[in-house]
LUMVEX-882375 format. One record per residue: residue in one letter; x, z, y of N, C-alpha, C in turn. Coordinates in steps of 0.02 Angstrom, whole numbers, padded with zeros to 5 digits, always signed. Each point is the difference from the previous one (the first is absolute). Layout:
% residues N
AXZYXZYXZY ...
END
This chain:
% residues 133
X+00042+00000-00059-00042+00000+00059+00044+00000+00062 X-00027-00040+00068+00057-00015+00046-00042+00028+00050 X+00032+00038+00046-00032+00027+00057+00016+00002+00057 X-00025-00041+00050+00041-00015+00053-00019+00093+00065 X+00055+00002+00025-00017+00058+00055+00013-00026+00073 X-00066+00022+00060-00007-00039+00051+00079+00027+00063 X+00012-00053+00016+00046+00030+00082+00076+00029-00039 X+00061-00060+00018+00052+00038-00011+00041-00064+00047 X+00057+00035-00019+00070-00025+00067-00017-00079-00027 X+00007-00034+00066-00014-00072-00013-00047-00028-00015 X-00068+00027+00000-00052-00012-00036-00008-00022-00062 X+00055+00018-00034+00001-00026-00101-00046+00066-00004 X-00027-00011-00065-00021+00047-00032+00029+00030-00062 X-00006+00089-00017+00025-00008-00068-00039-00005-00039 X+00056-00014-00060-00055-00033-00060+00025+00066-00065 X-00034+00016-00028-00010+00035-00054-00001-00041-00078 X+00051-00012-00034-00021-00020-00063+00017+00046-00065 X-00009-00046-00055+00024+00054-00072+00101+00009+00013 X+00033-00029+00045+00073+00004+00037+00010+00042+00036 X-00041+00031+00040+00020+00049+00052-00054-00025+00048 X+00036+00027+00048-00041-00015+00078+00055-00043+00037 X-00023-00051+00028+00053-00056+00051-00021+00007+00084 X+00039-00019+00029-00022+00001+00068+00011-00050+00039 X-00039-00070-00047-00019-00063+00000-00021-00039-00056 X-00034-00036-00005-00028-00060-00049+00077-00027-00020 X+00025-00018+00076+00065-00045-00021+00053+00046-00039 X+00016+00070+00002+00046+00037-00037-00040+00004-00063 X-00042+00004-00022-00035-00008-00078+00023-00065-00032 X-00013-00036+00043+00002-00083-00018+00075+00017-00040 X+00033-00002+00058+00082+00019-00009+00017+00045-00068 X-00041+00033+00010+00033+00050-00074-00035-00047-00074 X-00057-00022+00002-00012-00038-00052+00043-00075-00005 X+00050-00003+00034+00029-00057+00019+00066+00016-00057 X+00016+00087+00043+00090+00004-00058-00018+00026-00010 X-00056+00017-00044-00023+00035-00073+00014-00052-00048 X-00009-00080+00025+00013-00043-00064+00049-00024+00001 X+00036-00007+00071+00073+00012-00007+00042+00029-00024 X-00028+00075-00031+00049+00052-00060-00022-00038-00044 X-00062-00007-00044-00018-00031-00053+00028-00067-00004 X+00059-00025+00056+00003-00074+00001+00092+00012-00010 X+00003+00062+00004+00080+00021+00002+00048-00031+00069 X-00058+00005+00042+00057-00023+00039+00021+00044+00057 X-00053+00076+00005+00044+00061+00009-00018+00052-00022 X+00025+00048-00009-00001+00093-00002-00015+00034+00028 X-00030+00058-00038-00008+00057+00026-00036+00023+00062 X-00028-00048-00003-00082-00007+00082-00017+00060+00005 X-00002+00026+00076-00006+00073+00015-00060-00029+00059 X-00025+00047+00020-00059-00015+00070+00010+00062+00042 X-00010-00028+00079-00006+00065+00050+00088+00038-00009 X+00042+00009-00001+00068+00018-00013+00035-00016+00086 X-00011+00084-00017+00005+00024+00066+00100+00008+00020 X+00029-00007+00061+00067-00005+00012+00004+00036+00072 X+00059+00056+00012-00001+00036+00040+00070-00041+00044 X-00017-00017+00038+00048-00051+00060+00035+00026+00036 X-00030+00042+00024+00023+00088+00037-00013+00067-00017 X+00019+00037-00021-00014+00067-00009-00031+00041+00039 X-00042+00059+00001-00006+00048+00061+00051+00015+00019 X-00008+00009+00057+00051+00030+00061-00011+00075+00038 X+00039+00049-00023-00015+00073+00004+00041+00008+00063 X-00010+00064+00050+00035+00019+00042-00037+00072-00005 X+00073+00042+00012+00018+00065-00005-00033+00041+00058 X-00054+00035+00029-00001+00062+00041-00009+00058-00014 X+00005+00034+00051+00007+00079-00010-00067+00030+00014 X-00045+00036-00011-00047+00039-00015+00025+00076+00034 X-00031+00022+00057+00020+00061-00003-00061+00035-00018 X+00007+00046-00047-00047+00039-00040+00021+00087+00056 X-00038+00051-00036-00023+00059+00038+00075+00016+00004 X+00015+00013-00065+00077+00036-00033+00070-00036+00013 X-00014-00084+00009+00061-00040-00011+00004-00055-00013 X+00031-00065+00013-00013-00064+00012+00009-00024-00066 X-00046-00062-00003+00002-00035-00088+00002-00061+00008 X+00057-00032-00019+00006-00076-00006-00061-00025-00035 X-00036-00048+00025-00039-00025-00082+00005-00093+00018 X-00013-00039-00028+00011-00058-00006-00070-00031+00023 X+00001-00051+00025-00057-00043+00038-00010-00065+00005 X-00030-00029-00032-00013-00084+00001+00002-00024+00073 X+00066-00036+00003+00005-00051+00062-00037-00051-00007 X+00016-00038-00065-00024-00071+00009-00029-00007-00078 X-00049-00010-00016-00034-00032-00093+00060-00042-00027 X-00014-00014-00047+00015-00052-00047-00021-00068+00022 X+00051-00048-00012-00050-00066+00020+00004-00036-00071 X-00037-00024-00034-00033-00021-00078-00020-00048+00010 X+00007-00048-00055+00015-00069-00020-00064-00013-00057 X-00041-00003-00008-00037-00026-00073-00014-00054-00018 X+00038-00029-00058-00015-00066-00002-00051-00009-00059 X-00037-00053+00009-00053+00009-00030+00022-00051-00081 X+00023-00027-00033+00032+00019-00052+00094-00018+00001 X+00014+00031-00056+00075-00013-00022+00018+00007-00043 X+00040-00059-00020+00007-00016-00090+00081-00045+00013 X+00003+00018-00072+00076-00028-00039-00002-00081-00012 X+00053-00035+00040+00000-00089-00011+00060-00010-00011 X+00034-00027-00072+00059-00005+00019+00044+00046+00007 X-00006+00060-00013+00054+00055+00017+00013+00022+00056 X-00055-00001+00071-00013+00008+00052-00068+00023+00020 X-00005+00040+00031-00067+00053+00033-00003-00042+00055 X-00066-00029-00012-00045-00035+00052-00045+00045+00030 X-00013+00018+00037-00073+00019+00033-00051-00041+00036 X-00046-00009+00011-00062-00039+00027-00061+00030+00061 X+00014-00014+00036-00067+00007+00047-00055-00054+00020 X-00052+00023-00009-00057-00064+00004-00009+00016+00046 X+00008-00075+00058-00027+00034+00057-00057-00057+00022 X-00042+00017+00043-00038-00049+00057+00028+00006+00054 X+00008+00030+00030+00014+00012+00071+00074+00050+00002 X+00043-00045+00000+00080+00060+00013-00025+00052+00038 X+00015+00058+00027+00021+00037+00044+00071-00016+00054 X-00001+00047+00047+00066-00007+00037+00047+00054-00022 X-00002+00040-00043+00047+00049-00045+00002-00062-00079 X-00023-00048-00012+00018-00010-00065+00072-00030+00009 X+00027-00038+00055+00068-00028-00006+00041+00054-00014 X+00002+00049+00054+00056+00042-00012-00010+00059-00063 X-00054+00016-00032-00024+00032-00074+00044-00045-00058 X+00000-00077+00025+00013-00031-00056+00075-00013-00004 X+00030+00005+00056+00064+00004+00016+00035+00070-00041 X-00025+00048+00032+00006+00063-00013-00013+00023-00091 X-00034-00044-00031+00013+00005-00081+00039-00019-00040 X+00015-00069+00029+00068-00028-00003+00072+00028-00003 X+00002+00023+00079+00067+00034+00010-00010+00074-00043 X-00028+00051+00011-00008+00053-00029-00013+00006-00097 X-00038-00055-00036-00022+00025-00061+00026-00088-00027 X+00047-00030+00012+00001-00047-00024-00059-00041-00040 X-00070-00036+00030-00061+00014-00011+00001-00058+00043 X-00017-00073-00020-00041-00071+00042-00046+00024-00030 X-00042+00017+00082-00079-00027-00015-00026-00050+00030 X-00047-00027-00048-00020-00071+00003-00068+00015+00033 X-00020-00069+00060-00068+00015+00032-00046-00056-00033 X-00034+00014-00044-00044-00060-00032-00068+00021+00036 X-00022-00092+00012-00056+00010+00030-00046-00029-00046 X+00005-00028-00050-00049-00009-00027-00007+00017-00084 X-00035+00016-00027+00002+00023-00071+00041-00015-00037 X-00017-00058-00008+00045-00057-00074+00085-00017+00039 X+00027+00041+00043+00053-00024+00009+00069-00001-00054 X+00016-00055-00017+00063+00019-00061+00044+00073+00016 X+00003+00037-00059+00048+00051+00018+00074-00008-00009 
END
């Protein structure tokens, strides 16, 4: 049973199947695409949603003065900035990752840069389902 849910980023909808939940028609498409691509051997180990930390949190140190005496404690400067690519699989003896996109963002150049240099990780921007992997 497929269930679409109303209002999300970009106006895709998600879709609910016996696979999971997608957050597009076109990323379903996509996963039934290199699902027969493992069955076709032409890659491995297909993962979905595989999340990548680009930057770490960023802590900074203050002092707390309490009744009795001052207490260092630690404090989020800046989050994490995180990468999720929506799948990644084995080709060749190389970790591909994939983002389906419609509409880039203005953070996807430098995200995609940034997986590259940091996690040795091309991700590929396929725009349409059936794209050869």
């Amino acid at each position: 049973m497929f269930k679409f849910n109303p209002k999300h980023k970009f106006n895709n909808k998600k879709m609910e199947t016996p696979d999971g939940t997608f957050d597009s028609k076109g990323e379903w498409e996509r996963w039934l695409f290199l699902k027969e691509a493992i069955k076709n051997g032409q890659i491995s180990d297909l993962l979905r949603q595989v999340k990548y930390i680009l930057i770490p949190t960023q802590y900074r140190t203050e002092i707390v003065h309490l009744k009795t005496k001052d207490k260092e404690v630690q404090r989020v400067a800046e989050r994490e900035i995180t990468y999720t690519a929506d799948f990644v699989y084995e080709k060749g003896g190389e970790t591909v990752g994939e983002d389906v996109k419609g509409f880039p963002n203005d953070r996807w150049p430098l995200k995609k840069a940034m997986m590259l240099y940091f996690h040795g990780v091309a991700i590929r921007e396929v725009k349409k389902p059936t794209e050869p992997v």
